[in-house]
C-alpha positions in Angstrom: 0.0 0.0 0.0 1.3 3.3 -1.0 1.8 6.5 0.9 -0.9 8.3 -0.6 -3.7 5.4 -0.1 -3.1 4.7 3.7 -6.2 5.7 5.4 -6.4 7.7 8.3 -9.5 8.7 10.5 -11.1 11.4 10.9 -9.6 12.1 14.4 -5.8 11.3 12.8 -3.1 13.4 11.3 0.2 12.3 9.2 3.1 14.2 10.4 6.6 13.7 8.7 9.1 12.4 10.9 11.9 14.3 8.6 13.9 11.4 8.6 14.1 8.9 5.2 10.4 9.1 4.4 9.1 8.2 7.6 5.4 9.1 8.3 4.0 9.1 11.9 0.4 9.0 12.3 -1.0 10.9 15.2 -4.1 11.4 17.4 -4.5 14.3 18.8 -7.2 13.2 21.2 -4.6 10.6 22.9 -0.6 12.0 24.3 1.1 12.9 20.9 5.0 12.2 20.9 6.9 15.3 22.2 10.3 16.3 21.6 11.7 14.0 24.6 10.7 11.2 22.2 12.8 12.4 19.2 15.9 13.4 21.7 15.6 9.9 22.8 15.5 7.9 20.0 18.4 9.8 18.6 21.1 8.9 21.3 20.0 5.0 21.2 23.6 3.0 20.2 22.6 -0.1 18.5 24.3 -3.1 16.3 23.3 -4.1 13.3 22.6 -7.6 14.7 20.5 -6.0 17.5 17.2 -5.6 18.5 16.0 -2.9 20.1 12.8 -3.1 23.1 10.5 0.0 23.4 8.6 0.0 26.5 5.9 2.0 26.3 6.0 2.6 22.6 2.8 5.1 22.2 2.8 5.5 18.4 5.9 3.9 17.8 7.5 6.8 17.1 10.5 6.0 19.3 10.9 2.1 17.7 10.8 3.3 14.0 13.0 6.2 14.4 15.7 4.1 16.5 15.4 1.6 14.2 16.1 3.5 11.4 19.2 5.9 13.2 20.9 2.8 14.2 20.2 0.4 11.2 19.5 -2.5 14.2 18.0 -5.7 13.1 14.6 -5.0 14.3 13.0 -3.5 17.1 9.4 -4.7 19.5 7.5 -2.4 20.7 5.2 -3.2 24.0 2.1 -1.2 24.7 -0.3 -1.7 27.2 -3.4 0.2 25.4 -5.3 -1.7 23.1 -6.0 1.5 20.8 -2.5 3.1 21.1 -1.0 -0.1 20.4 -3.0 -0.5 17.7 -2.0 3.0 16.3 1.9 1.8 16.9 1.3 -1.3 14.5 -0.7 0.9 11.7 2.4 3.0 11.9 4.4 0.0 11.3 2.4 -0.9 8.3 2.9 2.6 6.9 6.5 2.4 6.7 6.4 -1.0 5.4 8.2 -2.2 8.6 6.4 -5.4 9.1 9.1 -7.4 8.7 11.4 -5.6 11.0 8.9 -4.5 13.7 6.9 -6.4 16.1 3.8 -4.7 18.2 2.6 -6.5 21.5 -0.8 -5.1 23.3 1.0 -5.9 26.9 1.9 -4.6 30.3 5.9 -3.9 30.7 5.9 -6.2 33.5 5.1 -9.2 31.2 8.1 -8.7 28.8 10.4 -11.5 30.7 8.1 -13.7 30.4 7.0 -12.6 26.7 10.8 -11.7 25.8 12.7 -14.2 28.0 15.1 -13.3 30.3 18.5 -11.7 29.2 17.4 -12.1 25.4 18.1 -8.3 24.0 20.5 -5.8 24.0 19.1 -3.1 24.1 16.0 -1.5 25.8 14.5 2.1 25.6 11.8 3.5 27.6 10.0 7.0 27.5 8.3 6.6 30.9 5.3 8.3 32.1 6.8 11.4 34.2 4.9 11.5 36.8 3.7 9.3 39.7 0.2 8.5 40.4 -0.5 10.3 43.4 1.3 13.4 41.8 -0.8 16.2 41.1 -0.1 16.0 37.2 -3.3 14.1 36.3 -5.5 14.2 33.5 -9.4 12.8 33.1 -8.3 11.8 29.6 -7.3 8.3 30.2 -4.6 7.6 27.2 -3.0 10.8 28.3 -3.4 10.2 32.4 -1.6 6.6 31.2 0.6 8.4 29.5 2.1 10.8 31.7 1.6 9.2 35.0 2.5 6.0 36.7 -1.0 4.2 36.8 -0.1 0.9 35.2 3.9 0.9 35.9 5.9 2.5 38.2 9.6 3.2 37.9 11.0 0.2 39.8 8.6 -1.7 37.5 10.5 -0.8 34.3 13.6 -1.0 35.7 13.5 -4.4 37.1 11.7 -5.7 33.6 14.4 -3.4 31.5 17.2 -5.6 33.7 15.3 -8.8 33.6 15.6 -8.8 29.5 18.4 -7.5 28.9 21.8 -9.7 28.5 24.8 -9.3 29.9 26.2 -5.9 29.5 22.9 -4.5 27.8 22.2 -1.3 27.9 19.0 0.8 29.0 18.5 4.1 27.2 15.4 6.2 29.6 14.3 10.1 29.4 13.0 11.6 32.7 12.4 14.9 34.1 15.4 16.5 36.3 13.5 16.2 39.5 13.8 12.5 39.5 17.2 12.1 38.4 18.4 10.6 42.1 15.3 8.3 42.4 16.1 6.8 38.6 19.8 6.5 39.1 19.3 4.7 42.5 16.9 2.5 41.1 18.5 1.5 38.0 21.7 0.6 40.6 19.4 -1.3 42.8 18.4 -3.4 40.0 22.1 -4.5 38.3 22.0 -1.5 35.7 24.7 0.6 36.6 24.6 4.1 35.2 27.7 4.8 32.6 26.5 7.9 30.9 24.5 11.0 31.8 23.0 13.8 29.1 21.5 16.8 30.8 19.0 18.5 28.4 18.6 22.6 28.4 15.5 23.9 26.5 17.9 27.0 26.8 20.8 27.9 27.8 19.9 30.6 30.4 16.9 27.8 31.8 17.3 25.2 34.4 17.8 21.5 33.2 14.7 19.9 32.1 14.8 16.8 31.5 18.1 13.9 31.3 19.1 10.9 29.1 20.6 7.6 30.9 22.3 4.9 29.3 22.9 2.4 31.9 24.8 -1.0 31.7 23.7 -4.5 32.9 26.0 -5.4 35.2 28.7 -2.4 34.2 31.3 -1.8 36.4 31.0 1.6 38.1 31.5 5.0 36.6 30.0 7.6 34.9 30.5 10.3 32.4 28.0 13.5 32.2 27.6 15.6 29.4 25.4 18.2 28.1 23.3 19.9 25.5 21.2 22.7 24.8 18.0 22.4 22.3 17.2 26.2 21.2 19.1 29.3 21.5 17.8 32.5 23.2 16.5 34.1 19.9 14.4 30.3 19.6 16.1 28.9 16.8 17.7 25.5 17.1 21.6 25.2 18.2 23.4 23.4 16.1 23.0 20.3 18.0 19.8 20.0 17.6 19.7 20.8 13.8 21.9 17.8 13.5 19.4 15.4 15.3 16.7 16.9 13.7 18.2 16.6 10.4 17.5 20.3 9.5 21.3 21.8 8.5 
């Protein structure tokens, strides 16, 4: 099926991922994919003989791109909403990624057992941000999943990232800067042992926002930090984030 005769809903958009062709179709009604996700995807470090695990993979957005940046074998996305993950696999089909990318309508607490234990590489996660009693809720329900920890709390991902992953996998996560002790003692809790540390600025002159981990199964202590800024003060892009965003 081409491009031009994929069908969308009423209630659906097509926005171009600016990266070979790739399409992403959207609902506004449900938690679109935000910049975090594109950050995200673009610091993933895969093998060509790899597969990559998105926990949590919304749309798919975060899968198709990583897929695609790191030229991995193929990538699985899990999903526990049965209409988001349904979006994630019609966003498969659009690329003509069937072959490469596998969809499962599950909880992340279920991937060992669906998975097996130390069977990948390489896991990603762009977790809700929140925690449930927090007072960032929302009465729409894909959203309020979305963005808070209703059906999978922190330690939950962690402990089914480290269940998967092999020896010396790694786990790539976003979070927001106010959590940044809680995730790094959790993933060293659980035999992931953090090795590197990006702190994002929306601006320069603005507080960190959010952070990217990359933590090692079983890694042997020590970790390098590093930094980037997204816009300059005027609102343009620095040249950082041109680069990711493929727009010099």
């Amino acid at each position: 099926m081409g491009m031009d005769e994929f069908v969308i809903k009423e209630d659906e958009r097509i926005d171009d991922l600016e990266y070979e062709g790739l399409k992403i179709i959207q609902k506004p009604k449900m938690y679109c994919f935000s910049s975090d996700a594109v950050l995200l995807a673009n610091l993933v470090k895969a093998n060509r003989d790899d597969t990559i695990v998105d926990f949590g993979t919304g749309s798919g957005v975060i899968a198709i791109l990583a897929l695609a940046k790191t030229r991995a074998k193929a990538a699985i996305g899990i999903e526990i909403q049965k209409e988001v993950a349904e979006l994630a696999k019609r966003n498969v089909e659009l690329n003509h990624l069937e072959s490469k990318i596998t969809i499962y309508n599950e909880d992340i607490k279920t991937a060992p057992k669906i998975l097996g234990k130390e069977s990948v590489k390489v896991c990603v996660c762009n977790p809700p941000y929140f925690k449930s009693t927090s007072g960032e809720q929302s009465s729409n329900a894909p959203v309020a999943i979305s963005r808070t920890e209703s059906t999978a709390t922190l330690e939950d991902i962690v402990k089914a990232a480290s269940s998967i992953l092999k020896y010396s996998g790694k786990l790539y996560m976003i979070h927001k800067s106010e959590r940044l002790s809680e995730v790094l003692t959790t993933l060293s809790n659980n035999k992931l042992e953090p090795k590197k540390l990006t702190l994002i600025y929306p601006k320069a002159s603005k507080s960190v926002d959010t952070f990217i981990v990359e933590a090692q199964k079983c890694g042997a202590p020590g970790l390098t930090i590093d930094s980037v800024v997204v816009y300059e003060e005027n609102g343009e892009m620095t040249p950082w984030a041109k680069k990711l965003y493929n727009k010099e």
